[in-house]
C-alpha positions as CSV (number, residue, x, y, z in Angstrom):
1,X,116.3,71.1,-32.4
2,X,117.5,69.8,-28.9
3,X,120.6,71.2,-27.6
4,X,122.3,68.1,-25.9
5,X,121.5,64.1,-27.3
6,X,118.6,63.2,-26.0
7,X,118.3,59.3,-25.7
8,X,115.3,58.8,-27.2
9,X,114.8,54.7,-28.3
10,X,118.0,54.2,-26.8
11,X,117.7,50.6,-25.0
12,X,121.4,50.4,-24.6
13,X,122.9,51.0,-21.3
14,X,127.0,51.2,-22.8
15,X,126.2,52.8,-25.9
16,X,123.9,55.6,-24.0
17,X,127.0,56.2,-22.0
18,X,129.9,55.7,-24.5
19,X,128.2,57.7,-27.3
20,X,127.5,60.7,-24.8
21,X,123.6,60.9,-24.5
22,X,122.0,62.6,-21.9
23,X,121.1,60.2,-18.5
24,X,118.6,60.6,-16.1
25,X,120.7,58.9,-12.9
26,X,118.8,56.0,-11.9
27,X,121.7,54.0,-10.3
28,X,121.1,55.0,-6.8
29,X,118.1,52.1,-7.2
30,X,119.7,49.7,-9.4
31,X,122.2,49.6,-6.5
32,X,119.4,49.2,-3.9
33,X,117.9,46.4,-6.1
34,X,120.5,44.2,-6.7
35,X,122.2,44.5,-3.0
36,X,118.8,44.1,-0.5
37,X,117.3,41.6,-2.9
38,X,117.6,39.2,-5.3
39,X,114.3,38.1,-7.0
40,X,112.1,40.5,-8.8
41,X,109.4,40.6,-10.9
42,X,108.2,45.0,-12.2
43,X,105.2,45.9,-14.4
44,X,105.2,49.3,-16.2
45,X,103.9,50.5,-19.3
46,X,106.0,49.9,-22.8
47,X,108.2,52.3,-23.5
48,X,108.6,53.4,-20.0
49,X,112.2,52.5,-20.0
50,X,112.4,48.9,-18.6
51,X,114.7,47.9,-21.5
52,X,117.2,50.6,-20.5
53,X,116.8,49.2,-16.9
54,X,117.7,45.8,-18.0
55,X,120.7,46.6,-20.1
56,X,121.8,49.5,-17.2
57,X,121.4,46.2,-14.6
58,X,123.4,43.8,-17.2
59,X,126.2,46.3,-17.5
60,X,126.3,46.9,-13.3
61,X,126.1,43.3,-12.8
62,X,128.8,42.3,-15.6
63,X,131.4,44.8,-13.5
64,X,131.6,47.2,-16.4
65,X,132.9,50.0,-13.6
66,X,133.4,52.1,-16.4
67,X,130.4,52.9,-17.8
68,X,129.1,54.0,-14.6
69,X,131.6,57.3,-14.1
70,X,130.2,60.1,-12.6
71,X,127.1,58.6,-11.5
72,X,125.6,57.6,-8.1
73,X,126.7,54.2,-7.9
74,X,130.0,54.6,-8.8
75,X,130.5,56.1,-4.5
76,X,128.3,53.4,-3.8
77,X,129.7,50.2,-5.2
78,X,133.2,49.4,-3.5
79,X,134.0,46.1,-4.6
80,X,132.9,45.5,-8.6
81,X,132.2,41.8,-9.2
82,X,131.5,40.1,-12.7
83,X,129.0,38.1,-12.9
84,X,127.8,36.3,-15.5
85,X,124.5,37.6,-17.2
86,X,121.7,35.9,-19.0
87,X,119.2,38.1,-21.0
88,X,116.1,37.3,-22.9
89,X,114.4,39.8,-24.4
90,X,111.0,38.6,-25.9
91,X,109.8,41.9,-27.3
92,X,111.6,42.4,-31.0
93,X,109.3,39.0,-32.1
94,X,105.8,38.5,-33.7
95,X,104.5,35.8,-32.1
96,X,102.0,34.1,-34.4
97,X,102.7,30.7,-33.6
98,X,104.4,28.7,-31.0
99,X,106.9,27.9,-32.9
100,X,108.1,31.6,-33.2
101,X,108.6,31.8,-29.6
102,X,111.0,28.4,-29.7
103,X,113.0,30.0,-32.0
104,X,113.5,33.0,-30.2
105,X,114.2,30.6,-26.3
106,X,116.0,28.8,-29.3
107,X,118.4,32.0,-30.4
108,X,119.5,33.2,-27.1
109,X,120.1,29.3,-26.0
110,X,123.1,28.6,-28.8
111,X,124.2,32.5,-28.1
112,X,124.6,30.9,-24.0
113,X,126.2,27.8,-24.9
114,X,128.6,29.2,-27.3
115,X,129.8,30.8,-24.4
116,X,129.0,28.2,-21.3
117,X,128.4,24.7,-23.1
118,X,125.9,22.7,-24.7
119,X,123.3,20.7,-22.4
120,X,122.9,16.5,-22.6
121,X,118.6,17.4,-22.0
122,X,117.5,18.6,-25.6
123,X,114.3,20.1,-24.6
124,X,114.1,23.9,-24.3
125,X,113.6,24.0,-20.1
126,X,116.5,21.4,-19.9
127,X,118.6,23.5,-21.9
128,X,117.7,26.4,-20.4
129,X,118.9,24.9,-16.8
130,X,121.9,23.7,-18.0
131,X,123.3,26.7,-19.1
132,X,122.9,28.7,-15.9
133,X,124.3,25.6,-13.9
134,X,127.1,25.6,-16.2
135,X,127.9,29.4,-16.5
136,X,128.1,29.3,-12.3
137,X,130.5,26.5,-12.4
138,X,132.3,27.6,-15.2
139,X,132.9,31.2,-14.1
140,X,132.9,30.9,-10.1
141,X,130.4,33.3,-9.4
142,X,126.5,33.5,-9.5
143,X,124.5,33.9,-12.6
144,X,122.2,37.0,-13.5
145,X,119.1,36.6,-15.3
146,X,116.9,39.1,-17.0
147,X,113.8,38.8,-18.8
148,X,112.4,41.7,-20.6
149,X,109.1,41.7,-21.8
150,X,108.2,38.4,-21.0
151,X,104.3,39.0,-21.5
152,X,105.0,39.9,-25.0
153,X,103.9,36.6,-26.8
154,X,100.4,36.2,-24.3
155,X,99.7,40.2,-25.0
156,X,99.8,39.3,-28.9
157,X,97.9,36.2,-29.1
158,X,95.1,37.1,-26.2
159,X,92.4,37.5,-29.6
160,X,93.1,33.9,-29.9
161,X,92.7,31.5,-26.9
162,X,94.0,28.6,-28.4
163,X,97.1,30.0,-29.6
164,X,97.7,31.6,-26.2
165,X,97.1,28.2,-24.3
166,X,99.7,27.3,-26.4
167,X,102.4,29.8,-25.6
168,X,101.5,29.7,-21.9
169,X,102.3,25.7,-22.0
170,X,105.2,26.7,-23.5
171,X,106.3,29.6,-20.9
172,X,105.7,27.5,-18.0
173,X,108.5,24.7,-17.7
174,X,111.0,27.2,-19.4
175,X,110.2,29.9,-16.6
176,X,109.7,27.0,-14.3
177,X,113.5,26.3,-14.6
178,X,114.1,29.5,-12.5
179,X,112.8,28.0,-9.1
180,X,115.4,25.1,-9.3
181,X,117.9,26.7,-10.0
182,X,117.5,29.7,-7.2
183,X,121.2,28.3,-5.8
184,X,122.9,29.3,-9.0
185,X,121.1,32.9,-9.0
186,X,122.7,36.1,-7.8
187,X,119.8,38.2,-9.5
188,X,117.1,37.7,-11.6
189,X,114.3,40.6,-12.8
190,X,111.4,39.5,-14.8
191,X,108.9,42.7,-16.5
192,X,106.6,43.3,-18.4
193,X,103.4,45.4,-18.9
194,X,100.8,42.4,-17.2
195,X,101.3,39.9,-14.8
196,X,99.2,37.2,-15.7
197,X,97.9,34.9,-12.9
198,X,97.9,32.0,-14.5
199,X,101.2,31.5,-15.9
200,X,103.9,29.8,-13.6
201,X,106.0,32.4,-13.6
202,X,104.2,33.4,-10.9
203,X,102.6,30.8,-8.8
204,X,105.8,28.4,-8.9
205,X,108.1,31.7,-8.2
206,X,106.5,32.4,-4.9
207,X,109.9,33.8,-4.2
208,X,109.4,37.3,-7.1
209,X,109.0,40.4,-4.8
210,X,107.2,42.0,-7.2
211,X,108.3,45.9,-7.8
212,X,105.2,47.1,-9.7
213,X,103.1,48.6,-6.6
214,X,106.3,49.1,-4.0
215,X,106.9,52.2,-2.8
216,X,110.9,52.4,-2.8
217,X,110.8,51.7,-6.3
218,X,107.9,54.3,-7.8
219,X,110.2,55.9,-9.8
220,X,112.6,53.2,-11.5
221,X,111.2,54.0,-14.8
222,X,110.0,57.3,-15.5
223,X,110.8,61.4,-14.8
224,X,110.1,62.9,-11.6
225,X,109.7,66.4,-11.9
226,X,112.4,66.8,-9.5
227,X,115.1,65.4,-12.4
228,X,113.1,66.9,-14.7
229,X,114.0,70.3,-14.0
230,X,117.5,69.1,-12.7
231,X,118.3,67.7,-15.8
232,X,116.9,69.3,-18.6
233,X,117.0,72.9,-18.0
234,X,118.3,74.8,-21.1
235,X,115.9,71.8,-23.0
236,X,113.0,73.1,-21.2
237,X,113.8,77.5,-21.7
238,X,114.1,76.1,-25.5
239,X,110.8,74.4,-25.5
240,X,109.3,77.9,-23.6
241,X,110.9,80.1,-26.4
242,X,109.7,78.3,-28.9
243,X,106.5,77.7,-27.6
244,X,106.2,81.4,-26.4
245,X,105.2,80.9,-22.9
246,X,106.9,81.5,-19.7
247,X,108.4,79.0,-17.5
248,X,105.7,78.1,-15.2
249,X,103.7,78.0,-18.4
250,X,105.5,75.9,-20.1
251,X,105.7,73.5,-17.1
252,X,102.4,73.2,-16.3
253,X,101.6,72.4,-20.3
254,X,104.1,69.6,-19.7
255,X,102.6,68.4,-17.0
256,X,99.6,68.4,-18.2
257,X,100.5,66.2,-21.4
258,X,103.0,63.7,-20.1
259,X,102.7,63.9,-16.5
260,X,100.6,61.8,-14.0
261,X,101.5,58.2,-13.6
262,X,101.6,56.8,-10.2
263,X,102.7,53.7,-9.0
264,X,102.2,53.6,-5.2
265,X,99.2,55.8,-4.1
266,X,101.9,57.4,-1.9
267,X,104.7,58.3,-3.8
268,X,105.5,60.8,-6.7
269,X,104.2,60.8,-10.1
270,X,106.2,60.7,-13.0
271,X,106.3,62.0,-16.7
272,X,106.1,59.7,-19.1
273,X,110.1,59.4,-20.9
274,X,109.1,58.7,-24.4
275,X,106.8,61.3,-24.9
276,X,109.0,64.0,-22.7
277,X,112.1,63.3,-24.1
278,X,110.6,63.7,-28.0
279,X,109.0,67.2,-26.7
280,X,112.5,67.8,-25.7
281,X,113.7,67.4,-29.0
282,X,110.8,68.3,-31.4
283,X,109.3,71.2,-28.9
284,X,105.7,70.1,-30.0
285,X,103.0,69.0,-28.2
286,X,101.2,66.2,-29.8
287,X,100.8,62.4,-28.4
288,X,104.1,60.8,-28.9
289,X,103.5,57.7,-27.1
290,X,100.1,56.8,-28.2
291,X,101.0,56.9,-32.0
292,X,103.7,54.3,-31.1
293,X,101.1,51.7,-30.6
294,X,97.7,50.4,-31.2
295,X,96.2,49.1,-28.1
296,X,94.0,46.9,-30.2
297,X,93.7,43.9,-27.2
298,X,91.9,46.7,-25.2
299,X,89.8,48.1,-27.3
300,X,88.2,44.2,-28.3
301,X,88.6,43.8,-24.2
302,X,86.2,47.1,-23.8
303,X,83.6,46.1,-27.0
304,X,83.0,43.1,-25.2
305,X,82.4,44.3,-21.6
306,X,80.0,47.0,-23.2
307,X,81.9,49.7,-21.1
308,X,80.7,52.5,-20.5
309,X,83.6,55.3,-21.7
310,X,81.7,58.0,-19.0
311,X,82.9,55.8,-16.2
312,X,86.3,54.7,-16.8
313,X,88.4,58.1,-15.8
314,X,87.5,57.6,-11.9
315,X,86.5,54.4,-11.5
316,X,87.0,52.3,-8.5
317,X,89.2,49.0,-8.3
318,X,89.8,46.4,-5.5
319,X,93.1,46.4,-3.9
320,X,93.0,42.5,-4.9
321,X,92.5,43.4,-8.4
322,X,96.3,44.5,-8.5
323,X,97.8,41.2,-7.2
324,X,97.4,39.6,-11.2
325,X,95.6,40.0,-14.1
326,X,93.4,37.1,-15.4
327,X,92.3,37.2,-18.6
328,X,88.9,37.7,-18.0
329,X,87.2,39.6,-21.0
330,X,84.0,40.9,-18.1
331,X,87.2,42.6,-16.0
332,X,89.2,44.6,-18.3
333,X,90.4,47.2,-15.9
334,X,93.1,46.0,-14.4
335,X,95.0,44.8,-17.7
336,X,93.9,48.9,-19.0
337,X,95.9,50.4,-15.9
338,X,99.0,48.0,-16.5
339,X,99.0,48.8,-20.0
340,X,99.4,52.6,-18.6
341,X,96.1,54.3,-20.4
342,X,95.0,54.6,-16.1
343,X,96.9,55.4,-13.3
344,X,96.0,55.6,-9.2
345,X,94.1,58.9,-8.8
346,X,93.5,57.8,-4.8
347,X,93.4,55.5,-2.2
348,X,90.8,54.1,0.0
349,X,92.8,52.5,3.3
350,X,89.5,51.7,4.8
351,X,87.9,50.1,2.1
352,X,91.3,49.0,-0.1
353,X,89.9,50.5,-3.0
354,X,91.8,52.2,-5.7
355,X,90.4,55.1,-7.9
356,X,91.9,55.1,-11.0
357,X,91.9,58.0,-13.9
358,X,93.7,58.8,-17.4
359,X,97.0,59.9,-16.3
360,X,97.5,62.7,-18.3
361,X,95.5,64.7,-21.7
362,X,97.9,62.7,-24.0
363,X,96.7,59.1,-23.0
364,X,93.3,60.5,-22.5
365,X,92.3,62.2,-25.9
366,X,94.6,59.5,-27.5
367,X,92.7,56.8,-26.3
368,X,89.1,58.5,-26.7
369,X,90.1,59.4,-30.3
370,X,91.3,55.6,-31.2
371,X,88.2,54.3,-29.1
372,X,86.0,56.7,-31.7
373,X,85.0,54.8,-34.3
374,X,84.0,52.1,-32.4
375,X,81.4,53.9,-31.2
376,X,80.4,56.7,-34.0
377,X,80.2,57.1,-37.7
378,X,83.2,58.7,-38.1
379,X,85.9,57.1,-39.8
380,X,89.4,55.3,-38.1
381,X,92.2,58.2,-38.1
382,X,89.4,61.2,-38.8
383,X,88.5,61.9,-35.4
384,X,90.8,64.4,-35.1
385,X,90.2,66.4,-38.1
386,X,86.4,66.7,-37.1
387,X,87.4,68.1,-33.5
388,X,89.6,70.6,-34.7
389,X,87.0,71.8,-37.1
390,X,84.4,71.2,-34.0
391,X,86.8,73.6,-32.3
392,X,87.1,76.3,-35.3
393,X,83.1,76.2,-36.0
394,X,82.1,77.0,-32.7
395,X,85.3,80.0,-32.5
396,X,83.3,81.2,-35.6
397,X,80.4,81.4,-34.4
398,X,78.8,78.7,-36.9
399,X,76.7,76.6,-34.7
400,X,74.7,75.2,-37.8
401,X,78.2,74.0,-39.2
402,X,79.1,72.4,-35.7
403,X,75.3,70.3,-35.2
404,X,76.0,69.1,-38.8
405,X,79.1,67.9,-38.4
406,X,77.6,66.4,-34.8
407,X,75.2,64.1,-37.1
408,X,77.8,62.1,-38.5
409,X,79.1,61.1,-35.1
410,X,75.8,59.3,-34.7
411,X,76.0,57.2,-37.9
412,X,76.1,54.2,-35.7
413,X,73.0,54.2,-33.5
414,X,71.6,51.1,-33.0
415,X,68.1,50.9,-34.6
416,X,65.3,50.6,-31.6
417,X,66.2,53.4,-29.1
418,X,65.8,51.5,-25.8
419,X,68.1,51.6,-22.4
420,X,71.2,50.4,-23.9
421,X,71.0,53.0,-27.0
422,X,70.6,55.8,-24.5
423,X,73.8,55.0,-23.3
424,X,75.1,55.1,-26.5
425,X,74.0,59.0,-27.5
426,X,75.7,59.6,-24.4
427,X,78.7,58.2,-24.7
428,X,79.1,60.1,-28.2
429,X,78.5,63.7,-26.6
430,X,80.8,62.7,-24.1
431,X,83.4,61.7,-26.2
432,X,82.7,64.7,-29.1
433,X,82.8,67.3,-26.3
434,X,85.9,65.8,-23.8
435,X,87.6,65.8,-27.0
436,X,87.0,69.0,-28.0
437,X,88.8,70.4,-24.3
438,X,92.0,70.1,-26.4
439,X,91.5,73.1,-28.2
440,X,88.6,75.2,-26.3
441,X,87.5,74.5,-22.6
442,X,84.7,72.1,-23.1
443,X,83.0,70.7,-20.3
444,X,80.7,67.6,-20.0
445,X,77.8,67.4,-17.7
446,X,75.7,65.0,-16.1
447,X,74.5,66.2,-12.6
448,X,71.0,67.7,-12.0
449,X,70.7,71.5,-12.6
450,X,73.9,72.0,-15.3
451,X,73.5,71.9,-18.8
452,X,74.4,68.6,-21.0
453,X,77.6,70.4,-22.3
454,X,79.6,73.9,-22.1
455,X,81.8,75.2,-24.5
456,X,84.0,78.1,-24.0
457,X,85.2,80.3,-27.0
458,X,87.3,83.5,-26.5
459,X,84.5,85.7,-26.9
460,X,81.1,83.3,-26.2
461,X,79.4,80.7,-24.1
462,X,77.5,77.9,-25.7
463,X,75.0,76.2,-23.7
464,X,73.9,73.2,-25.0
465,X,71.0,71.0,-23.7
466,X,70.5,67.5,-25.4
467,X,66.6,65.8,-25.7
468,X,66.3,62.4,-26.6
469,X,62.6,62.4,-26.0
470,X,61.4,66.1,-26.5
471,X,61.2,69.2,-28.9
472,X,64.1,71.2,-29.1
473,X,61.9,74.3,-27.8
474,X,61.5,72.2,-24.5
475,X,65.1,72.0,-24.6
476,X,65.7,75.7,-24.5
477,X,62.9,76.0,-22.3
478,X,65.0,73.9,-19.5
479,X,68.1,76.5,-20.3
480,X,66.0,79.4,-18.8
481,X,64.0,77.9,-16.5
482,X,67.0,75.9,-14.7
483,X,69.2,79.0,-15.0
484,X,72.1,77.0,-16.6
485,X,73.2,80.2,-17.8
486,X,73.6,81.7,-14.9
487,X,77.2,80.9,-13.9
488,X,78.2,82.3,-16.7
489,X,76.7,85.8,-17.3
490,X,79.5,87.6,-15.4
491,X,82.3,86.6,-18.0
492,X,81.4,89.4,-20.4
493,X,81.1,86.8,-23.0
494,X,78.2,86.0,-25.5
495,X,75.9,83.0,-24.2
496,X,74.6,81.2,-26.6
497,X,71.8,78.7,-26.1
498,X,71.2,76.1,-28.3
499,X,68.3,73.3,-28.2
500,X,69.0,69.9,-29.5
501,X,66.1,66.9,-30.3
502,X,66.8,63.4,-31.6
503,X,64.7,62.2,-34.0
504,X,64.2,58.3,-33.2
505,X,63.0,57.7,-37.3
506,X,66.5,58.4,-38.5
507,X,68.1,57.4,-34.9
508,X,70.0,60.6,-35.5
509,X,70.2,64.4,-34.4
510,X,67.2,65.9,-35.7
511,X,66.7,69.8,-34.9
512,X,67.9,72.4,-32.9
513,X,67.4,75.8,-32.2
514,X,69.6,78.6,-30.8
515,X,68.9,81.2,-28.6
């Protein structure tokens, strides 16, 4: 168990502090935010800790000086002002109609003019203006507004395009109202996980500086490794005794699960808080994050670009691409790095392209084990059994057991075997043996003069070569004569060589022989 209260799911800036849970000191740039600016809009990945922000800013903002004891900004702040703050929070809804998101503008509007007055306009924008013209006259000093998770009702209805017209016309005059209004504003923070181009929000608020690409602010949400070993320090010698590794072990396994997110090609990259702060506590290392969510919108977005799963860790993106995310189902890429299953790998200044990649193992065995089914025989949630047992077959040495299990990844080949089909075989080795890295090295190859696939075990070296069109003899054949085995005859392990054919009848792995 974790030896200090981790905050994990904590949203709640003053109950964090008053109920004595660990904080990773972010104040220093919640200082910087709301002093040299005013307007903001910040994407990042959910539970990336954009909630906490909010509430962390609400309680700054509302002069609770308190609450901010022992932290950075309490040396930075001399003169503590309340001001009053408005925040909507749209993510606790499910927003299957467009009447469920008027109910929830609805809510927080009587919760404001309980407080500040009722309006004379009845409609929701109208409303909505009154109460932050009323709250600066009533209390003397500029009004706050925060808007977490404003994307939330577009992200759930984007499978159907009627219903998401709807709730766009209905974001647009209430978000509208913030323009008008910019006299009555000391602050106002919009975020979310998208910025969609086509919602006001952003083309009547020419005025957002938007936070999600800026350099200053690369690690508002997030754990550098910097506070990561500055803050949890006896967490981190539990998780190594437990895990029975040494320190730099047990940081580079960290790193390698929950590290890896960048948001500027030039600045840090961060670990991922939900899933490091549940290691923390549980001292396991298993995909926290992913299991918190289905990302459903992307897997329909990918079916119907018929992307190819080879090509999505490195691929290349236009600088432009970043500025907003249009729902266009033929460019899912951009909405696949804001949703955080991608991060910036590099940077072309030259050419202003981005290369983006999976951020870390968790997001990329996660996703390539939900994306699965979609593409083989195997069943939704049995992915992982079959890799695991991939993994223990080939330790033991039973290559017949592993090919067999291999066939029913190939369940869902499309009859005729033409260009497109090919891509499809592919894709399945490639995700079978990339998957399979999480418990042996496994490597996937595609380049002329390496073998289709390597698989390391303690004590062996498999070798396998893949024919769509050809015997599996030929397929051995291509082993010895391309000397794939080469690399690998100095690491006093067993090679083993093993020949694979399709058979095109069955549209299926047909035989193989091992050598």
């Amino acid at each position: 168990m974790a030896l200090r209260k981790l905050p994990i799911g904590i949203q709640d800036f003053p109950s964090l502090r008053e109920d004595g849970y660990l904080y990773v000191d972010k104040t220093a740039l919640v200082y910087k935010l709301v002093n040299e600016g005013r307007v903001y809009f910040l994407s990042r990945p959910r539970r990336f800790g954009k909630s906490l922000l909010c509430s962390t800013l609400a309680a700054y903002l509302e002069g609770h000086k308190e609450l901010f004891a022992g932290l950075a900004i309490e040396k930075l702040e001399e003169k503590w002002t309340k001001h009053p703050v408005l925040r909507l929070d749209l993510n606790a809804e499910k927003y299957d109609s467009v009447e469920s998101l008027q109910n929830i503008l609805t809510y927080h509007l009587i919760r404001w003019e309980t407080e500040y007055g009722t309006a004379t306009d009845a409609s929701l924008p109208g409303r909505f203006r009154g109460v932050i013209e009323r709250a600066h006259q009533v209390t003397g000093q500029r009004v706050a507004v925060i808007i977490d998770e404003y994307d939330k009702p577009l992200l759930q209805t984007l499978d159907n395009p009627a219903l998401n017209q709807e709730m766009k016309a209905a974001l647009k005059p209430f978000f509208g109202v913030l323009k008008s209004v910019d006299a009555h504003l000391k602050f106002l923070l919009l975020t979310g996980v998208t910025k969609f181009g086509q919602v006001s929000v952003f083309s009547d608020l020419n005025q957002l500086a938007d936070l999600s690409l800026h350099p200053s602010y690369t690690t508002l949400c997030g754990i550098t490794e910097e506070e990561l070993l500055a803050n949890f320090g006896p967490e981190l010698e539990s998780l190594a005794s437990n895990q029975n590794l040494g320190r730099n072990e047990t940081l580079a396994e960290v790193r390698r699960m929950y590290n890896g997110y960048k948001f500027h090609q030039d600045g840090p990259s961060v670990y991922n808080p939900f899933s490091t702060l549940n290691l923390l506590d549980r001292f396991e290392f298993v995909d926290y994050w992913f299991q918190t969510g289905t990302p459903t919108f992307l897997v329909e977005l990918l079916q119907k670009t018929n992307a190819d799963l080879r090509e999505i860790d490195g691929v290349q993106l236009e600088a432009a691409d970043f500025a907003n995310y249009r729902q266009d189902p033929d460019r899912p890429l951009p909405v696949i790095y804001q949703s955080g299953y991608l991060t910036i790998k590099s940077y072309d200044k030259a050419l202003r392209f981005y290369t983006l990649g999976y951020p870390n193992d968790e997001v990329k065995n996660g996703f390539l084990q939900f994306l699965s089914p979609d593409y083989t025989g195997v069943e939704k949630g049995k992915t992982g059994f079959h890799i695991g047992m991939f993994s223990r077959e080939l330790r033991e040495g039973n290559v017949d057991a592993f090919m067999t299990r291999l066939r029913f990844f190939f369940e869902n080949i499309p009859y005729d075997l033409n260009d497109k089909t090919e891509r499809h075989y592919q894709v399945v080795l490639y995700l079978v043996f990339t998957l399979l890295g999480q418990y042996i090295q496994s490597e996937v190859k595609s380049a002329n003069g390496r073998a289709d696939s390597v698989v390391h075990t303690p004590d062996a070296v498999y070798v396998f070569e893949f024919k769509l069109k050809g015997k599996a003899e030929l397929a051995l054949k291509q082993i010895d004569e391309q000397g794939y085995m080469i690399p690998y005859q100095a690491s006093g392990k067993r090679i083993v060589k093993v020949g694979v054919e399709f058979n095109k009848k069955k549209r299926n792995i047909g035989r193989w022989l091992v050598g």
